[in-house]
N, C-alpha and C positions, 0 to 999 in steps of 0.2 A: 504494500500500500504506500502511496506516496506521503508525504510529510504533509503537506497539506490538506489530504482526509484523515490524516492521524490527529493533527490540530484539529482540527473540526470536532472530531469524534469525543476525543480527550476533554475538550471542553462540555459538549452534550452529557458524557459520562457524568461529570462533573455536578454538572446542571440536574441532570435524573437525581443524583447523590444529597443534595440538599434539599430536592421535596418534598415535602411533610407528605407525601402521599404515596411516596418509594416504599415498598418491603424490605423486609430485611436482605430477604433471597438476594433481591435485584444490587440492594447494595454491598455486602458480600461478593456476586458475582462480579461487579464494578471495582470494586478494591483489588479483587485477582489478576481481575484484566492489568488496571495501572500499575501495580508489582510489577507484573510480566513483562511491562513494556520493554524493548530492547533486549531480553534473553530469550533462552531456549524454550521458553515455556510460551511464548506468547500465542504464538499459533494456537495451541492447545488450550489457553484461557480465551481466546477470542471466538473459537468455537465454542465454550461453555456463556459467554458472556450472549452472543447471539442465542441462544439455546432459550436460557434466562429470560432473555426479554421478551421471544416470542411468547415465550409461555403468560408472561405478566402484562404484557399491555393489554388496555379493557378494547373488547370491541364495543362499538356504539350501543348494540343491540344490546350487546348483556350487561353495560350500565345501566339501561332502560330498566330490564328486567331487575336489576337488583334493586334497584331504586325506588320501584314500586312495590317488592315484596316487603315484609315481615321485615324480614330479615335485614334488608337497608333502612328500614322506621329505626329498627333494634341500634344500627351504626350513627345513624347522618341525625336521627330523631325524626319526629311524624314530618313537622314541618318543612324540615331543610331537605327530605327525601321528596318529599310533594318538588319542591322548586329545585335538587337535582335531579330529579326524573324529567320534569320542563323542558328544563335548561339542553338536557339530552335529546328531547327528543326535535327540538330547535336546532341543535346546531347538525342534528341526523337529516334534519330536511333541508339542509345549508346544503349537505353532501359530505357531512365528516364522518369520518369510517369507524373510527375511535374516540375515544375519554380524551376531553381537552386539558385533566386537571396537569398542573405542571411536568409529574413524571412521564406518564404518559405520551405528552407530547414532545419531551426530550429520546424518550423510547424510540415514538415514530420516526424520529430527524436519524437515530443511531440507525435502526433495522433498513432506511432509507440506501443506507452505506454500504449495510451487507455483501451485494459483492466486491465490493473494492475491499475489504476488511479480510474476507476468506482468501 
């Protein structure tokens, strides 16, 4: 990968890493990656780190869904799952594929990189 999708990526990682709305997985798997940088291991963390994130970013649809079940009331509270489920389903009819909240959309910019990364 060139140095100019490594900076990019490095900062997104970055970005993903300080939003209150990252996992722990994702940031663990972000920590590996930065370690790895420049030795023998990175190949092999940046294949886990892509791994990672596909698995963790929301798609649109299943924000909606969680947003309006039980179970997101239980997270976000009655109200705030009312107006994230909204909010989703607004920006789903924008054309967003995905969860806008911060990680996620640092997620998208990374997995966007994917092949130049592998």
């Amino acid at each position: 990968m060139n140095q100019k999708v490594k900076d990019d990526v490095v900062q997104k990682v970055k970005e993903m890493m300080s939003a209150h709305s990252c996992c722990a997985e994702a940031k663990e798997a972000a920590q590996n990656w930065l370690d790895a940088l420049g030795t023998d291991k990175e190949a092999e963390q940046t294949k886990n780190l892509i791994a990672e994130l596909e698995q963790d970013i929301m798609p649109i649809d299943g924000l909606i869904a969680f947003a309006g079940s039980e179970a997101g009331a239980q997270v976000f509270g009655a109200e705030k799952a009312k107006a994230v489920e909204a909010h989703a389903i607004e920006i789903k009819e924008a054309g967003a594929k995905y969860c806008d909240c911060p990680a996620c959309v640092a997620v998208a910019a990374i997995l966007e990189k994917k092949e130049e990364l592998l």
